[in-house]
VOGU-3710 file (C-alpha; in Angstrom, 3 decimals, decimal comma):
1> xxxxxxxxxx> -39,278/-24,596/57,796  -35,995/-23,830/56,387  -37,041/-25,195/52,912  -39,813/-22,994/52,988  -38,128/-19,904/54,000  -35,624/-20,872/51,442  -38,264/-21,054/48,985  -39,918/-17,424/49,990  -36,241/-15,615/49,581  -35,817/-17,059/46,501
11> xxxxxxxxxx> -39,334/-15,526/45,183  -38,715/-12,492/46,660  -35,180/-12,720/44,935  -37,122/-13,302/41,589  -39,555/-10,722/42,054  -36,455/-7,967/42,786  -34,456/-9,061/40,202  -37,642/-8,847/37,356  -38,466/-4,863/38,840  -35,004/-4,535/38,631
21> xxxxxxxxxx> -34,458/-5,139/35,009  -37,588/-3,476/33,895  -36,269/-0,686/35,785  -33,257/-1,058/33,681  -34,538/-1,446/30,570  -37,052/1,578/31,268  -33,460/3,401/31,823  -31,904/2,243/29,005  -34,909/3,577/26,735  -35,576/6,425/27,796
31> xxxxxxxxxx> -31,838/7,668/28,409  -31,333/11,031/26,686  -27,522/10,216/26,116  -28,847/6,704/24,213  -31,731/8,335/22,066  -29,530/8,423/19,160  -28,455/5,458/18,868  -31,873/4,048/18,634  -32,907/4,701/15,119  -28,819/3,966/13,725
41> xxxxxxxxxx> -29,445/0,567/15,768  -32,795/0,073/14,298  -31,465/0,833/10,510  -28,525/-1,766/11,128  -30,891/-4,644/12,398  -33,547/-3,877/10,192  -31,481/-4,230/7,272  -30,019/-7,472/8,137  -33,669/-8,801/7,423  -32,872/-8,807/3,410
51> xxxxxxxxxx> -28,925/-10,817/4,533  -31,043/-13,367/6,586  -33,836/-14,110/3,406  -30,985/-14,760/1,219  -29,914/-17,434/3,722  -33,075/-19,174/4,561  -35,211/-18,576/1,283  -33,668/-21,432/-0,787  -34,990/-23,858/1,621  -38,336/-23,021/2,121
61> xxxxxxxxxx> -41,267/-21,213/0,441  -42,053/-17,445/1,469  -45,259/-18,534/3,058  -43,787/-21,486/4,812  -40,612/-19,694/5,764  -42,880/-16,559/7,561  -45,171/-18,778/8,666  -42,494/-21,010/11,105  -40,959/-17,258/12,239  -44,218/-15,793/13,169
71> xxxxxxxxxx> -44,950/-18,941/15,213  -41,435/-19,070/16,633  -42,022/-15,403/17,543  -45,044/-15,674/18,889  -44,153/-18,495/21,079  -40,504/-16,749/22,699  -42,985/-13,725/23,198  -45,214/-15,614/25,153  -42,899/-16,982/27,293  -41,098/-13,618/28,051
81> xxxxxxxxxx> -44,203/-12,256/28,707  -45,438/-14,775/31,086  -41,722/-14,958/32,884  -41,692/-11,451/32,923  -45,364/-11,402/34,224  -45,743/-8,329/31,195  -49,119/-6,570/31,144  -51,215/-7,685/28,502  -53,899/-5,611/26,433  -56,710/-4,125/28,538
91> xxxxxxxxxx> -59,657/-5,061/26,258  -60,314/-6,462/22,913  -60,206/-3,647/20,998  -56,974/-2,929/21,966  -56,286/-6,515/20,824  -57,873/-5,866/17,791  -55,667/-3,082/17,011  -52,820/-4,987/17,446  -53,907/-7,386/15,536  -54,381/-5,167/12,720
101> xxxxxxxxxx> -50,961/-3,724/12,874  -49,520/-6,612/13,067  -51,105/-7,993/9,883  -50,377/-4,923/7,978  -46,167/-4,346/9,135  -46,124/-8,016/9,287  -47,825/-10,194/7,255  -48,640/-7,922/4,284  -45,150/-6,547/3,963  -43,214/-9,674/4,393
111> xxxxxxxxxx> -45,189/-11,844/2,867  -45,009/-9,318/-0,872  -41,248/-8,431/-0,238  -40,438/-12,571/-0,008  -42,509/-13,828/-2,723  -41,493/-11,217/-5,095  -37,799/-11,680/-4,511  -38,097/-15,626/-4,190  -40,084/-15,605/-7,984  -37,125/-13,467/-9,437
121> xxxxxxxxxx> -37,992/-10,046/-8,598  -34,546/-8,136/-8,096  -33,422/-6,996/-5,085  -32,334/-3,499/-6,750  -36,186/-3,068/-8,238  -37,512/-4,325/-5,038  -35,787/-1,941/-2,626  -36,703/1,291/-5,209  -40,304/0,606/-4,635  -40,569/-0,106/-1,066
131> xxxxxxxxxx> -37,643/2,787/-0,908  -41,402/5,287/-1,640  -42,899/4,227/1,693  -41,402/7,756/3,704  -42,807/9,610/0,722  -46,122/7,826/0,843  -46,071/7,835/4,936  -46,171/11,667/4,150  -48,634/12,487/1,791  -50,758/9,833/3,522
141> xxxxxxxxxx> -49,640/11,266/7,356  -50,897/14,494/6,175  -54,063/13,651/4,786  -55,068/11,171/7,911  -53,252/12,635/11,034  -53,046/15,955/10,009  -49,098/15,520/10,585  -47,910/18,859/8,884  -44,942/17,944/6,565  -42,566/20,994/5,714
151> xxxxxxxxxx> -40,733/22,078/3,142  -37,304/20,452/4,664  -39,096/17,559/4,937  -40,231/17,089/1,614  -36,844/18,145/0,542  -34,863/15,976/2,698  -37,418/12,847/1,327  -36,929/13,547/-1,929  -32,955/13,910/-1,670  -33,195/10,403/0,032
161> xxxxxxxxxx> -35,154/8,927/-3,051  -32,857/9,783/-5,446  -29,976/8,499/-3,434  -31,445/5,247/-2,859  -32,167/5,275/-6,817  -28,543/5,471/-7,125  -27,589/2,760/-4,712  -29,555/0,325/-6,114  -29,355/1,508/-10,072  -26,390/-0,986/-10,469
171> xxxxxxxxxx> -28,680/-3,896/-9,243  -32,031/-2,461/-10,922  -33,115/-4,855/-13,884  -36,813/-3,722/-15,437  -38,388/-5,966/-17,944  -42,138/-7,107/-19,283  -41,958/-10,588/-17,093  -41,200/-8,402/-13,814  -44,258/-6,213/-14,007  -46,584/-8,892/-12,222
181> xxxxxxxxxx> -43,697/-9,249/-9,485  -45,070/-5,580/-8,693  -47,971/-6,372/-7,476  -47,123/-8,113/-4,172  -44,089/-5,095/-3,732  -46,657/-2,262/-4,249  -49,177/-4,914/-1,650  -45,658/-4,986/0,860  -45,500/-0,727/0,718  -48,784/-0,252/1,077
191> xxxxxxxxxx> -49,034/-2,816/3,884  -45,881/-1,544/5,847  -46,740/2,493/5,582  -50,427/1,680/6,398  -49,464/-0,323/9,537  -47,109/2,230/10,777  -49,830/4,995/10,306  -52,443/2,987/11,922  -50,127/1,952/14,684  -49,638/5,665/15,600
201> xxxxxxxxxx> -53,192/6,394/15,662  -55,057/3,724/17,426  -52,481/2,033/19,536  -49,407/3,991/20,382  -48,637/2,796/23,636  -48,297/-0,971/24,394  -45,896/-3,461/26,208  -43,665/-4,665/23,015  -43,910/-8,113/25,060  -47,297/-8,889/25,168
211> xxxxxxxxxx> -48,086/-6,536/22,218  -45,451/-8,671/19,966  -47,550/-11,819/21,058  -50,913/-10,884/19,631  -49,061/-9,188/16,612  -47,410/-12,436/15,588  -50,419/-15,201/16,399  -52,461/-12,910/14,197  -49,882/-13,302/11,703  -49,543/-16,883/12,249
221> xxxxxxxxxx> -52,982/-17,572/11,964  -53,338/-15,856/8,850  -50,354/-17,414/6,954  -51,165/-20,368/8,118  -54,591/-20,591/6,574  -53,072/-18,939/3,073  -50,048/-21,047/2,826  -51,433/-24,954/2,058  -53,201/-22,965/-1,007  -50,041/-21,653/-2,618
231> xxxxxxxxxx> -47,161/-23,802/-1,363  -45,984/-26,743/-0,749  -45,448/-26,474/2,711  -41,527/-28,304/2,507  -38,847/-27,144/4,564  -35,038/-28,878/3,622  -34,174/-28,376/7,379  -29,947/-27,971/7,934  -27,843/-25,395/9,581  -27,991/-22,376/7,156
241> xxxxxxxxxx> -32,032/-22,638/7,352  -31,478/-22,481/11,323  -29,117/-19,838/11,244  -31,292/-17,421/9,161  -34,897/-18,551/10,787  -32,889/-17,728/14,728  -31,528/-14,764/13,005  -35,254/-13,362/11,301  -36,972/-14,378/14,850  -34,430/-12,984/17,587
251> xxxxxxxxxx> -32,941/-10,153/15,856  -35,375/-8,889/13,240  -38,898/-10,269/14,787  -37,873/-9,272/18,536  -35,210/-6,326/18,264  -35,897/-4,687/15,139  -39,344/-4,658/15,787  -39,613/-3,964/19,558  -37,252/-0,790/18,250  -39,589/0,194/15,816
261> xxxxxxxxxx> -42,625/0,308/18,119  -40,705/2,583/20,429  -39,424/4,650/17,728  -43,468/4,711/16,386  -44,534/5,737/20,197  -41,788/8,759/20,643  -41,458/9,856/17,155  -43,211/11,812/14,401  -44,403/9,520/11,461  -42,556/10,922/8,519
271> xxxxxxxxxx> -39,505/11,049/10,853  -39,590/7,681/11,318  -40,642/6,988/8,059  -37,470/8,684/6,567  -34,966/6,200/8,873  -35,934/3,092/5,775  -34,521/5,011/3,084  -30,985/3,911/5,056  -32,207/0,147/4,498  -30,893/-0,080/0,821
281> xxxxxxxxxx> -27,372/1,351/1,735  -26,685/-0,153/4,796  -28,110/-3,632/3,079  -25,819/-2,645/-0,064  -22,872/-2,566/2,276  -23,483/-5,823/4,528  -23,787/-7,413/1,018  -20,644/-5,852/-0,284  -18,946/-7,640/3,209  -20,660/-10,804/3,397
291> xxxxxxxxxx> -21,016/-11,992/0,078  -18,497/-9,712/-2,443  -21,200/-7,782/-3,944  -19,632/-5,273/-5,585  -19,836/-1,416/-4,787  -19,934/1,133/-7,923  -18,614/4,938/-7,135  -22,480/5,499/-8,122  -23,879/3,101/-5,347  -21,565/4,921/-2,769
301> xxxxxxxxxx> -22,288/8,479/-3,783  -26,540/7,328/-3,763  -25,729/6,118/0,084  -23,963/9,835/0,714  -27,248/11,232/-0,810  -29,094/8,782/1,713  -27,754/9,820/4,978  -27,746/14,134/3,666  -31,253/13,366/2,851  -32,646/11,881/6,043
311> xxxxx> -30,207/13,823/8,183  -32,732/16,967/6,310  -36,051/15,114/6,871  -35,481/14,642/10,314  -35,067/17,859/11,469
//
């Protein structure tokens, strides 16, 4: 009897202690003194995505490398889910919504931005072209949501391009062998700014949990039946590999985009849109402390531009 009743405080423990931190986290979220600090937090983890490819990338294939994070993902999302006894989509369309999203801010993006850098595409040309997605979220917001976009807007968009064209103008190197590295970087903006738009029309609200689980199987699934085709499939398995695949899955894969979805769900689209043009700066500057990458007056005055830029489209 004691063993049982033992056993029945203990569940009843569990089951406080769950309510209690999803009271918490609801809280935390939706605390008007934290607001802020979401979309700086976002811009600091998102960017850490480019440090962790430069880690992991020159052990494994793109394909191969997104294809182990999705499923690593997927699998820690599952598990929170289920220990967190998380709602999960009402019906399939829902699921098929998320699905779509998912392939689209996922797989699509990810997959272009990695290949293209990992086949010689610089980093500098790279970031310029996915640096258009706020502009293209606008034009494309308009024309689809009927978001209006203002003259502040377009002006504080603008001001951001040119300031990320001046961050990364030190890094930028153009020439006739690069052009079909384009292809899967034009394929990565269209994918991301797409997903994002489609995300805020046909499934806003969803548990980030359970959500995050269909997202990333889809993805899984889908880079799993590309990748044999086009790679290798070989990982060189050691500690810098591990570091940057636990980095990509807990910080970018879980945080970043758990913050993004919430962002997606309380924000306007362009607003949101407007928070990557920080991603080349910020990335500029984690490079400039991690690896001695250096910093030109022109690179800092672009990331000046930046911040005055978004600081304009967001209001």
């Amino acid at each position: 009897m004691a063993s049982a009743r033992d056993s029945q405080h203990s569940l009843f423990a569990v089951d406080a202690i769950t309510m209690a931190g999803r009271h918490c986290r609801s809280c935390v979220m939706s605390s008007a003194a934290l607001r802020p600090l979401w979309p700086v937090l976002f811009v600091i983890l998102w960017s850490t995505g480019f440090i962790g490819a430069k880690f992991g990338l020159p052990y494994a294939e793109p394909l191969t490398f997104l294809l182990v994070r999705y499923g690593c993902t997927a699998l820690l999302l599952t598990l929170l889910a289920l220990a967190m006894r998380a709602p999960w989509p009402g019906n399939w369309r829902m699921v098929a919504h998320l699905a779509v999203t998912g392939l689209l801010v996922h797989a699509v993006y990810l997959a272009g931005v990695f290949s293209a850098i990992s086949h010689g595409l610089s980093p500098g040309l790279t970031a310029l072209v996915v640096g258009l997605q706020p502009i293209l979220t606008a034009v494309l917001a308009a024309a689809w949501l009927k978001t209006p976009v203002g003259p502040r807007q377009w002006g504080g968009l603008l001001l951001s391009l040119a300031g990320v064209t001046m961050t990364v103008w030190p890094r930028l190197s153009i020439g006739h062998d690069m052009l079909p590295l384009l292809l899967p970087v034009v394929a990565a903006l269209f994918g991301i700014t797409l997903g994002t738009l489609y995300q805020k029309r046909f499934v806003p609200h969803f548990d980030w949990r359970t959500g995050g689980v269909v997202q990333f199987t889809a993805c899984a699934l889908a880079t799993g039946a590309v990748a044999p085709w086009f790679e290798s499939m070989h990982i060189v398995w050691n500690g810098s590999f591990a570091f940057a695949l636990g980095w990509l899955v807990l910080v970018l894969s879980i945080g970043a985009i758990s913050l993004l979805n919430w962002l997606i769900r309380h924000g306007e689209s362009v607003g949101v849109a407007s928070l990557f043009y920080l991603t080349p700066p910020t990335t500029a500057l984690m490079a400039f402390a991690l690896f001695g990458e250096r910093l030109t007056p022109l690179a800092i005055a672009g990331m000046a531009v930046v911040a005055a830029g978004v600081v304009l489209a967001r209001r």
